[in-house]
C-alpha positions as semicolon CSV with decimal commas, in nm:
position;residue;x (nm);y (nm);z (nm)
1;X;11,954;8,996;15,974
2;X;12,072;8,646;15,959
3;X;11,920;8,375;15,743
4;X;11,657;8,137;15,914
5;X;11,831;7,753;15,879
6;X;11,718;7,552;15,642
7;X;11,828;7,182;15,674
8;X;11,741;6,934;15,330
9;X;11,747;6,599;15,346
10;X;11,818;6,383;15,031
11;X;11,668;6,041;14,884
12;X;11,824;5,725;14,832
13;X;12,071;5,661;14,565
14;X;12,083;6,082;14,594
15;X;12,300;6,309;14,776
16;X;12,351;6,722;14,879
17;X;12,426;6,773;14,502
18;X;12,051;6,622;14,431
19;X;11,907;6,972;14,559
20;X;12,141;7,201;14,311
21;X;11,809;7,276;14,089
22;X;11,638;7,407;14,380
23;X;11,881;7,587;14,627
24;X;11,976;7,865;14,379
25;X;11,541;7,969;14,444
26;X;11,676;7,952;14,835
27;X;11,987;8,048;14,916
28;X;11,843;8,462;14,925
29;X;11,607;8,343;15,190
30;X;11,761;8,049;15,421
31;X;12,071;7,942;15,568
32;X;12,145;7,554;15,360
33;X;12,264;7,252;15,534
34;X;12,309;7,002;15,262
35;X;12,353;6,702;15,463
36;X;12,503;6,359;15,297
37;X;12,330;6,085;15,462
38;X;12,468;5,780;15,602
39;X;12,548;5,497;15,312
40;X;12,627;5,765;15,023
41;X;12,945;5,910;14,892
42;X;13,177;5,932;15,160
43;X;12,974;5,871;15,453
44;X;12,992;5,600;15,660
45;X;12,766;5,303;15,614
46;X;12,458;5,319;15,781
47;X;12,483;5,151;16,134
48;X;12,181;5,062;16,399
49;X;11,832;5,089;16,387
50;X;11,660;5,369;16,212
51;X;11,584;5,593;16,466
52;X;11,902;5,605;16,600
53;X;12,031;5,728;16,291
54;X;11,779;5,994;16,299
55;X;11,893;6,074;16,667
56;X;12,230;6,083;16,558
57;X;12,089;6,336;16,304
58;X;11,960;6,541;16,578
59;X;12,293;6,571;16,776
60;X;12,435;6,733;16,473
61;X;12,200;6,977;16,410
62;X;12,376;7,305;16,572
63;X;12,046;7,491;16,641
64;X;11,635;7,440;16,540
65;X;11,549;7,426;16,154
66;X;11,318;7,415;15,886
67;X;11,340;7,066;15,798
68;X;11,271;6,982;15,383
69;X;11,307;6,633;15,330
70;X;11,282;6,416;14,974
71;X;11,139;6,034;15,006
72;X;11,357;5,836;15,190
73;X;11,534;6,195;15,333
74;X;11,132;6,279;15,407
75;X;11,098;5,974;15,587
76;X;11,398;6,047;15,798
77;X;11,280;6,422;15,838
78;X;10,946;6,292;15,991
79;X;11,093;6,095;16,243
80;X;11,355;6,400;16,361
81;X;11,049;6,620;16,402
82;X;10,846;6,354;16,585
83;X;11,138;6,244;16,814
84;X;11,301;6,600;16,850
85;X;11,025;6,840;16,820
86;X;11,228;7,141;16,982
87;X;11,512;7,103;16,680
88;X;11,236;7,163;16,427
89;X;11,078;7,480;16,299
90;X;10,882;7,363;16,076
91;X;10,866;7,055;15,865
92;X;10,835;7,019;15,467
93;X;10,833;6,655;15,334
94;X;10,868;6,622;14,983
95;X;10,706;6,226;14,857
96;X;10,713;6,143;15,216
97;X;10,622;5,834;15,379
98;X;10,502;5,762;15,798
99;X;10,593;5,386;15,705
100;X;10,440;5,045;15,653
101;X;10,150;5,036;15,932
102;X;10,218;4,648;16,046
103;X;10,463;4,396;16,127
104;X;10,377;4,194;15,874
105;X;10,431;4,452;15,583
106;X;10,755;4,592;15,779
107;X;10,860;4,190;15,785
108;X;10,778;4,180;15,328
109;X;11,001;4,451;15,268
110;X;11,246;4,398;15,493
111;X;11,339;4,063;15,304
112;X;11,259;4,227;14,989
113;X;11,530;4,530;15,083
114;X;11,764;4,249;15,174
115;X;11,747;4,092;14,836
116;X;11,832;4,444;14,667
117;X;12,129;4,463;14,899
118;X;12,283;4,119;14,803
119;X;12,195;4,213;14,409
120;X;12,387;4,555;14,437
121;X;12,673;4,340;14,592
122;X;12,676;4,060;14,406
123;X;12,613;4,245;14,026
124;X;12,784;4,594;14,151
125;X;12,602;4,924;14,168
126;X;12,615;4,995;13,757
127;X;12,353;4,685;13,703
128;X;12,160;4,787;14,001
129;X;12,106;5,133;13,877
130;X;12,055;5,016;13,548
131;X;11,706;4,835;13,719
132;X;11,651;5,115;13,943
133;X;11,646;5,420;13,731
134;X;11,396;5,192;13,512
135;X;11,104;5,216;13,753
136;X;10,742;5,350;13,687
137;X;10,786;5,598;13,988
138;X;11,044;5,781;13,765
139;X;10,927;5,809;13,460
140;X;10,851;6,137;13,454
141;X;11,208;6,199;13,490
142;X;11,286;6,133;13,119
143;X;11,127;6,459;13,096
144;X;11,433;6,631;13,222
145;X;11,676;6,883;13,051
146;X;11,975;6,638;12,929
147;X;12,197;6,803;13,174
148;X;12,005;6,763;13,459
149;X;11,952;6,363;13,358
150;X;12,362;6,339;13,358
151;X;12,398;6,474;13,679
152;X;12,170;6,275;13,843
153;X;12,271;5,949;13,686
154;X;12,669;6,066;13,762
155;X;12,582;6,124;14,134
156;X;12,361;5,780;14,186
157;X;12,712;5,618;14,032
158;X;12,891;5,821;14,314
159;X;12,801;5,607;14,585
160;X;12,962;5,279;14,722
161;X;12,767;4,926;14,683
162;X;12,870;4,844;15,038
163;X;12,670;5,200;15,185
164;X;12,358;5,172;14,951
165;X;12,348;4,823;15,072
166;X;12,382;4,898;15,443
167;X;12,079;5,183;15,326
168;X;11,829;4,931;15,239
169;X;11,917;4,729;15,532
170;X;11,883;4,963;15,806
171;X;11,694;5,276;15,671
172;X;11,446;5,091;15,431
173;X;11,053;5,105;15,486
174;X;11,070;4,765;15,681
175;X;11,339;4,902;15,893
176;X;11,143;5,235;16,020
177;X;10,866;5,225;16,266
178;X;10,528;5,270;16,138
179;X;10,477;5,664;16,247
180;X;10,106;5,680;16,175
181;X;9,996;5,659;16,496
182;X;10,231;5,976;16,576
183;X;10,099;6,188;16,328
184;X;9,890;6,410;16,559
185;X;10,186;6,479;16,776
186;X;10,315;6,680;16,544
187;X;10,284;7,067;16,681
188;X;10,473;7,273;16,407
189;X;10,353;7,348;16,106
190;X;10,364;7,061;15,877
191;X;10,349;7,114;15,461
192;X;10,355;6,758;15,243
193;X;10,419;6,839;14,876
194;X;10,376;6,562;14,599
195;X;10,341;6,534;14,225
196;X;10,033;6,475;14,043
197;X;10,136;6,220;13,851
198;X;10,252;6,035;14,162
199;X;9,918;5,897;14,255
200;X;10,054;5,642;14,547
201;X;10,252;5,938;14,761
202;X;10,015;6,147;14,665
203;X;9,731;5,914;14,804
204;X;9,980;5,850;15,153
205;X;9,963;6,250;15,174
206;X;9,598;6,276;15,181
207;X;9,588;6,023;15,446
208;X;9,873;6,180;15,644
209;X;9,707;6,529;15,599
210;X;9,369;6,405;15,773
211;X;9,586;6,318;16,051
212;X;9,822;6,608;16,128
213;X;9,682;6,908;16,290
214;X;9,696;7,242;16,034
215;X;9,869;6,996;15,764
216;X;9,890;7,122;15,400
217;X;9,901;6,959;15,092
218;X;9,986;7,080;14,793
219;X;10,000;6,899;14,406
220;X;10,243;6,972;14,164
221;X;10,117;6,933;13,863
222;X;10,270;6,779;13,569
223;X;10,534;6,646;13,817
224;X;10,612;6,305;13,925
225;X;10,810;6,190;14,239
226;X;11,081;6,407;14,256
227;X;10,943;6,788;14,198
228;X;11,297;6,993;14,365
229;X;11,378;6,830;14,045
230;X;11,134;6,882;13,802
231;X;10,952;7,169;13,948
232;X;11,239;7,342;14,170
233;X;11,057;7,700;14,149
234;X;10,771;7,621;14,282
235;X;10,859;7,403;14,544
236;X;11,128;7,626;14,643
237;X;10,825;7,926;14,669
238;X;10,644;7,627;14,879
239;X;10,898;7,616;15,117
240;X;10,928;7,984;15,139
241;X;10,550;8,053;15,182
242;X;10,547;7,775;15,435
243;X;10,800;7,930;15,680
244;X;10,680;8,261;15,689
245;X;10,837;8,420;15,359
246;X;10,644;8,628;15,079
247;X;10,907;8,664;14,842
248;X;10,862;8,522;14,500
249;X;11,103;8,353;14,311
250;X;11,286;8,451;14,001
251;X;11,157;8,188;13,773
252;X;11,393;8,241;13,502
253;X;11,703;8,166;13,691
254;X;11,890;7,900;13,607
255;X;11,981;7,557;13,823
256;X;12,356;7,572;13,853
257;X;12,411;7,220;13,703
């Protein structure tokens, strides 16, 4: 029997390599697409308006999917399912965001994305992570096996400054349409995961939940922002349990890092 597909999406500064923790819980029970979005390691630079990077997205995606998306790559993930419903199976959005509901927020953070852009160019991309890696929302991270901390500080120093600038600039929060208005549209089954220890996703998830017919939300405990990091068993059996499987996970294997 062959594999249902199982596309993941990654977060900025991240890449396919950002899901190795969690795709060894997977790989029994879907068919991976590890996409590398535009602006990060050798893709090309991100180029027009948000969603039509997300419809360029959509073109290349062969056949429907389960869509799993992390932050920005849940962002992303919401719009493909919103704008092209029939490509999506189901939809699993990991710290996820609908956007910034008004202009006038969308207008704040577009000029505060464009000053990150000009100090990733101007200072290079070792000073900008430097800042980066130091904020609250990942400070759970220090939490981390040592070898899982070196791979994801080697693969955030992967990328180019030029394509994590063109990120901020065109796939930023002020650069996305507010999608809470949309919400309701969506028709397949919808699951929005965050850590506890997140409290501001976590918050946006409630909100989004009231809002999206049959959502779920679940709370990883003693987790932060990025659980397919910190947690990759159980949100790997999330993603299983969402689409229909009732396998459970071997909890004692070990992330291929």
């Amino acid at each position: 029997m062959a594999l249902t597909p199982l596309l993941l999406l990654h977060g900025f500064t991240g890449g396919p390599a950002s899901f190795e923790p969690l795709c060894p819980f997977l790989e029994n029970h879907f068919n991976i697409t590890r996409l590398t979005l535009p602006g990060h390691g050798a893709a090309p630079p991100a180029q027009g308006t948000f969603e039509q990077v997300v419809d360029s997205l959509a073109h290349g995606i062969p056949q429907p999917t389960i869509v799993h998306g992390y932050s920005m790559g849940a962002r992303l993930a919401l719009a493909l399912a919103l704008r092209h419903p029939t490509r999506v199976l189901a939809l699993s959005l990991e710290s996820g965001s609908p956007g910034l509901p008004t202009e006038r927020e969308r207008e704040v953070r577009r000029g505060d994305d464009e000053e990150l852009a000009e100090r990733i160019l101007s200072h290079g991309l070792e000073a900008f992570m430097a800042q980066w890696e130091r904020q609250p929302l990942f400070a759970s991270l220090v939490r981390l096996p040592e070898a899982l901390k070196a791979h994801i500080a080697q693969l955030r120093r992967s990328h180019s400054a030029a394509g994590l600038a063109s990120v901020l600039r065109q796939l930023g929060l002020g650069s996305q349409p507010s999608y809470w208005d949309r919400l309701g549209r969506l028709g397949m089954p919808v699951q929005l995961i965050t850590g506890a220890e997140d409290q501001k996703f976590t918050t946006t998830a409630q909100r989004m939940a009231a809002l999206i017919p049959g959502a779920r939300h679940v709370v990883i405990h003693d987790c932060g922002h990025a659980p397919h990091l910190e947690h990759p068993a159980q949100l790997a059996q999330l993603i299983i349990n969402h689409t229909g499987g009732r396998h459970e996970v071997q909890l004692d294997q070990s992330p291929r890092i």
